[in-house]
C-alpha positions in Angstrom: -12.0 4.8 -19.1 -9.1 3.0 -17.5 -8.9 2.6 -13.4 -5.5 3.6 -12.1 -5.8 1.2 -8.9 -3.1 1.4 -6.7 -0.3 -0.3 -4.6 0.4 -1.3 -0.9 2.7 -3.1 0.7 2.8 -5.6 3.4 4.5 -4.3 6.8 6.3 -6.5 9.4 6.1 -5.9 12.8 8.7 -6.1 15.4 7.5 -3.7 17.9 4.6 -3.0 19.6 5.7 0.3 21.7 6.6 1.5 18.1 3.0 1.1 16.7 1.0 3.2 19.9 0.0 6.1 20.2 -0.2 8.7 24.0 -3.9 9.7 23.1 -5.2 12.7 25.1 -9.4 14.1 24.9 -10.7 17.2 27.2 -7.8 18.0 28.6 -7.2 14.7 30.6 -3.5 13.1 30.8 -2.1 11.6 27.6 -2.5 7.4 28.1 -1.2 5.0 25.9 -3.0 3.1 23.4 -1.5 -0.2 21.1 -2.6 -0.6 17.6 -0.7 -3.9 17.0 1.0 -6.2 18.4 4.9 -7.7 17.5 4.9 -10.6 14.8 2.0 -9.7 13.0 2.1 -8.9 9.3 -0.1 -6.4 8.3 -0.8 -3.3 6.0 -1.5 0.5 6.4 -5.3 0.8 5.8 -5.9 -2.1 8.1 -3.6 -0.4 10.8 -5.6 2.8 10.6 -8.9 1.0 10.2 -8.3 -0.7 13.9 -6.8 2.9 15.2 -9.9 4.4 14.5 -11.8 1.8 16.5 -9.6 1.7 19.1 -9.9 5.2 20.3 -13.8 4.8 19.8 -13.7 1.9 22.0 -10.8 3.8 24.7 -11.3 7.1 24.6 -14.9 7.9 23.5 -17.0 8.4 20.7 -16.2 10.4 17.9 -13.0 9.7 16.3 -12.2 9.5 12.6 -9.4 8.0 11.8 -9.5 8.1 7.6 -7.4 7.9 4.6 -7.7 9.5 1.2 -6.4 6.0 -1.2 -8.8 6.4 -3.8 -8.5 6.9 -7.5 -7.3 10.3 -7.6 -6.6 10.0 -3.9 -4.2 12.8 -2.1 -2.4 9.8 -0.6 -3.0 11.4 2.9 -4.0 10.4 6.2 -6.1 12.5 8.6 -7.4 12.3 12.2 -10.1 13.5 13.9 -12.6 13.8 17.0 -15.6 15.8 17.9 -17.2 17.2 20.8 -13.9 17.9 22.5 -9.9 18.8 22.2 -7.9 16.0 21.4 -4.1 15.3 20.9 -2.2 12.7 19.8 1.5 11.9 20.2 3.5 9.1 18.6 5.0 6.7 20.7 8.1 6.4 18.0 8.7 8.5 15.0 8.0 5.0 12.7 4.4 4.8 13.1 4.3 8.7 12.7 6.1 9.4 9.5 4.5 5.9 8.0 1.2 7.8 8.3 3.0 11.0 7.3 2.8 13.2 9.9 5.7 15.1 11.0 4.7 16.0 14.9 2.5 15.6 17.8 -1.0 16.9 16.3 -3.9 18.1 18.7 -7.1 20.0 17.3 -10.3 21.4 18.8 -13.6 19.6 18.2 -14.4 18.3 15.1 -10.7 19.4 13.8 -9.1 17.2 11.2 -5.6 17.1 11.2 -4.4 16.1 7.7 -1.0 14.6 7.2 1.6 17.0 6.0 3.0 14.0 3.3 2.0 11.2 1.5 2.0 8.2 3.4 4.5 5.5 3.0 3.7 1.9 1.8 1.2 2.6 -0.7 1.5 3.7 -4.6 -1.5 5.8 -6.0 0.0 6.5 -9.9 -2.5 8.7 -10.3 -2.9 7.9 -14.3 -5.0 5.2 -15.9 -3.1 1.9 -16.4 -3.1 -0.6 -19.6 -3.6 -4.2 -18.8 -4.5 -7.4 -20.4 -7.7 -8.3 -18.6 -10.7 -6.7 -16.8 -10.4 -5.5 -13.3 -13.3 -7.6 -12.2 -10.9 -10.6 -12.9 -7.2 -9.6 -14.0 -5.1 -13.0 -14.0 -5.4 -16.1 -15.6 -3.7 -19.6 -14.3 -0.4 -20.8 -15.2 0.3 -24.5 -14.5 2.9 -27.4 -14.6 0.3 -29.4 -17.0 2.9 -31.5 -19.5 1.5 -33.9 -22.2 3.4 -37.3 -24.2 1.9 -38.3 -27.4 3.3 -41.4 -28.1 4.1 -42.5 -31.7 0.5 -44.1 -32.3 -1.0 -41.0 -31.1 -1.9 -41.9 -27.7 -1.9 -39.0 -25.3 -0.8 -38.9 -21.7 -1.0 -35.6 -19.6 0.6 -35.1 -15.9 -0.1 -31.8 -14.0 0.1 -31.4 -10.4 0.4 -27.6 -9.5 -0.7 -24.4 -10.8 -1.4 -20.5 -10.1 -3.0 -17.4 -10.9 -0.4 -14.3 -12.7 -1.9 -11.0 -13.2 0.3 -9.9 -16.8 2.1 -6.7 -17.2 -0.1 -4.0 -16.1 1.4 -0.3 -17.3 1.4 3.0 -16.3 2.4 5.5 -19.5 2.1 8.7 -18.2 3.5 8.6 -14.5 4.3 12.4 -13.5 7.7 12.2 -11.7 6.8 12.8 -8.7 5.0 10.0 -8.9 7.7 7.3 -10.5 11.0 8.7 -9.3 12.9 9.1 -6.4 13.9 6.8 -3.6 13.2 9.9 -1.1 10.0 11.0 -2.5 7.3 10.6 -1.0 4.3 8.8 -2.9 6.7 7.8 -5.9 6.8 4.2 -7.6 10.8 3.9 -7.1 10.5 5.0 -3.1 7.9 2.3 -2.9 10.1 -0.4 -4.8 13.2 0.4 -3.0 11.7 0.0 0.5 9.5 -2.7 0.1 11.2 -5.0 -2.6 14.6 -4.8 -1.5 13.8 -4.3 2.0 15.3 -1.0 3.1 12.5 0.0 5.5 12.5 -1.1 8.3 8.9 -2.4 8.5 9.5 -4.3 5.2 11.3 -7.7 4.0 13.2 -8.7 1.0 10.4 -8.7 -2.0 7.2 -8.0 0.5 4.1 -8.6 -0.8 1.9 -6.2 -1.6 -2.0 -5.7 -2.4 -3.0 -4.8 -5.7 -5.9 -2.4 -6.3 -7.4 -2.9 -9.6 -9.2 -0.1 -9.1 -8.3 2.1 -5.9 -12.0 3.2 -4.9 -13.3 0.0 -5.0 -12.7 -2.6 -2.0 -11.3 -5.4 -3.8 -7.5 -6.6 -3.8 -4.9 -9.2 -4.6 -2.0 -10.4 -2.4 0.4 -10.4 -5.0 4.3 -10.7 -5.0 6.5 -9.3 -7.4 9.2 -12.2 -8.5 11.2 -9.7 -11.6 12.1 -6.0 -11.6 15.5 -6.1 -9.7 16.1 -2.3 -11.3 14.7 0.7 -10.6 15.4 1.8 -14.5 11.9 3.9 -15.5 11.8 5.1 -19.7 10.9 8.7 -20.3 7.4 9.4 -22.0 9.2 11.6 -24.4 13.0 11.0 -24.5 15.2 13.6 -23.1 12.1 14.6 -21.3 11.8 13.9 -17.3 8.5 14.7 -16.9 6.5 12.3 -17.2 7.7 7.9 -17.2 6.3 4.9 -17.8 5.8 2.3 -15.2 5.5 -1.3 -16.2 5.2 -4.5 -13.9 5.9 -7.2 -15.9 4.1 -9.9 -14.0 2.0 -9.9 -10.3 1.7 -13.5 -8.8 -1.3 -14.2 -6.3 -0.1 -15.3 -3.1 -2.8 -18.3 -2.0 
């Protein structure tokens, strides 16, 4: 059976007080601990994966810091630590709703805390895609290679340059919540409007993003998307908005 795989886009950061956290454990004082720094590019998982060793490192052993991006993945992130209350607060309300949270959390020991929303920057479809090649190897090269024959058949080939494009990979039964919606949470059109023209914040002008394959396995593509400068989704069924199709017409891997 077709993989879904999955979407996530690239983040820019511009500030580091907006990407810490005031971490508090057995009742001590909330201190404040940096996840990244300003001018680095990076992307959700990775963000979360160095949060959760952070507070290992800083604030003792215990913490989970984990997110739920697999196949038929929630889309969630959740924090936790055990042996002892915890709290966490968010230094700005960017990092916070990024992750999906909507306040301050604290919880007793071995309490997870599970996001209340979907968190931004990443696509989970959550239906099995079409595409011309395997996972285990989804492009194939496109190059500048030109060849002369002359007029007694004598052949002369130049090439210089060349790349790897992943081909259309579709989605034909996207539920709506999941394609449409520039303020829903989760949905292939929020994803696209923030990340491809750049209206978050955190994101540039056509971002690049990785591409999942398959979402519970580990491996990924930096790709960038150079078409789709519309939003326009077709109906499954027409007149029908409950389900979509979602097509990219071509992924090109960034070297």
């Amino acid at each position: 059976m077709s993989t879904h795989g999955m979407l996530e886009a690239r983040m820019r950061i511009t500030s580091t007080d907006a990407w810490s956290v005031l971490v508090s454990y057995g009742g001590s004082g909330y201190v404040s601990q940096s996840v990244t720094t300003a001018g680095t590019d990076v992307y959700l998982r990775d963000v979360l994966d160095l949060l959760e060793t952070n507070l290992n490192i800083s604030f003792g052993s215990g913490w989970t810091v984990s997110y739920d991006f697999g196949e038929n993945g929630t889309g969630k992130v959740s924090i936790s630590k055990t042996g002892t209350t915890w709290g966490i607060q968010w230094f700005s309300t960017t990092f916070r709703d990024v992750c999906g949270f909507t306040g301050n959390i604290t919880g007793t020991a071995g309490q997870v805390q599970t996001a209340t929303n979907i968190a931004d920057t990443i696509w989970l479809p959550g239906t099995p895609k079409s595409a011309q090649y395997k996972d285990a190897n989804p492009g194939h090269y496109v190059t500048d290679k030109r060849t002369t024959i002359s007029p007694t058949g004598v052949v002369k080939t130049l090439y210089g340059n060349k790349y790897v494009e992943i081909p259309a990979v579709k989605w034909d039964t996207v539920a709506e919540a999941r394609a449409r919606g520039i303020t829903v949470r989760g949905s292939w059109e929020r994803l696209w409007y923030q990340s491809q023209l750049g209206e978050a914040s955190y994101h540039d002008p056509g971002s690049t993003l990785r591409y999942y394959p398959d979402a519970s396995a580990g491996t990924s593509y930096a790709v960038r998307i150079p078409d789709m400068p519309n939003s326009d989704l077709k109906p499954l069924v027409q007149n029908w908005s409950g389900r979509y199709t979602v097509e990219i017409p071509k992924m090109l891997v960034q070297p």
